[in-house]
C-alpha positions as CSV (number, residue, x, y, z in Angstrom):
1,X,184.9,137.3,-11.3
2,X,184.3,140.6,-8.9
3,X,186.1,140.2,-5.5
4,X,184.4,140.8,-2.5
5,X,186.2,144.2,-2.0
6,X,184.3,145.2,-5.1
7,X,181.3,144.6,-4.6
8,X,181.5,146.8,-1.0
9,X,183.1,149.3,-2.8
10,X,179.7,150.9,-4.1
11,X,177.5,150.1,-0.8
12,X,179.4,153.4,0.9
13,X,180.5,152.7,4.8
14,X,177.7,153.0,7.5
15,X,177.6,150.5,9.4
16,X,174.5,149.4,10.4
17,X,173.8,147.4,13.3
18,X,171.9,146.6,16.8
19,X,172.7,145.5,20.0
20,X,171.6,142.3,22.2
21,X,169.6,144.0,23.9
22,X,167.5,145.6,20.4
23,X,164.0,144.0,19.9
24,X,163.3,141.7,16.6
25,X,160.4,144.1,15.7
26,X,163.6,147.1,15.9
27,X,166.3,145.0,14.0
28,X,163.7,144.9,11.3
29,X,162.5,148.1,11.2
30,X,166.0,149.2,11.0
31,X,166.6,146.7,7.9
32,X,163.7,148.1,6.2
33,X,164.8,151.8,6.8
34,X,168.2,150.8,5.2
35,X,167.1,148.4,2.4
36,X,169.8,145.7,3.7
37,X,168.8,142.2,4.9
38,X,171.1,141.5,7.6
39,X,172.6,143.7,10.7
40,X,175.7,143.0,12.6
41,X,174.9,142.6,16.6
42,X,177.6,144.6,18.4
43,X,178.4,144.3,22.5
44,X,180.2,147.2,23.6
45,X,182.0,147.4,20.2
46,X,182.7,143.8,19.9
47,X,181.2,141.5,17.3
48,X,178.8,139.0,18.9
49,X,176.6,138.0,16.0
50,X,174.4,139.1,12.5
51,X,171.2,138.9,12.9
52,X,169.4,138.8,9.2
53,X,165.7,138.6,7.4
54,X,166.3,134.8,7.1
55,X,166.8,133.8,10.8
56,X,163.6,135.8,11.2
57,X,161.6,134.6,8.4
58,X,162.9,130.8,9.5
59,X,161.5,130.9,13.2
60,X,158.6,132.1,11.5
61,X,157.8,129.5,9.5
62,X,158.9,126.5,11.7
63,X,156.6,127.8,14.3
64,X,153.7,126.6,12.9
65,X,155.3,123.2,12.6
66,X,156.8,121.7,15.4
């Protein structure tokens, strides 16, 4: 079985991510520009959260339903 480290090995090291502050439409227009599902959220530098295609595509679809 692979290890994680592996499997980043051939994915290179950008880092993509967005800030609080970036709009949904942005984070996934960024995604889409990158072919990657999920960004990390940074604050200043710091780690405050991933924001990915599934929380978007969830509030999407529970919309409609509650």
């Amino acid at each position: 079985m692979k290890t994680i480290r592996q499997l980043l090995e051939g994915k290179g090291h950008e880092i993509v991510s967005a800030t609080p502050d970036t709009s949904v439409y942005e984070a996934l227009e960024i995604m889409a520009e990158h072919n990657i599902g999920a960004l990390l959220v940074l604050d200043a530098g710091d780690l405050v959260g991933i924001f990915s295609e599934r929380d978007y595509a969830r509030k999407v679809v529970l919309k409609g339903k509650s």
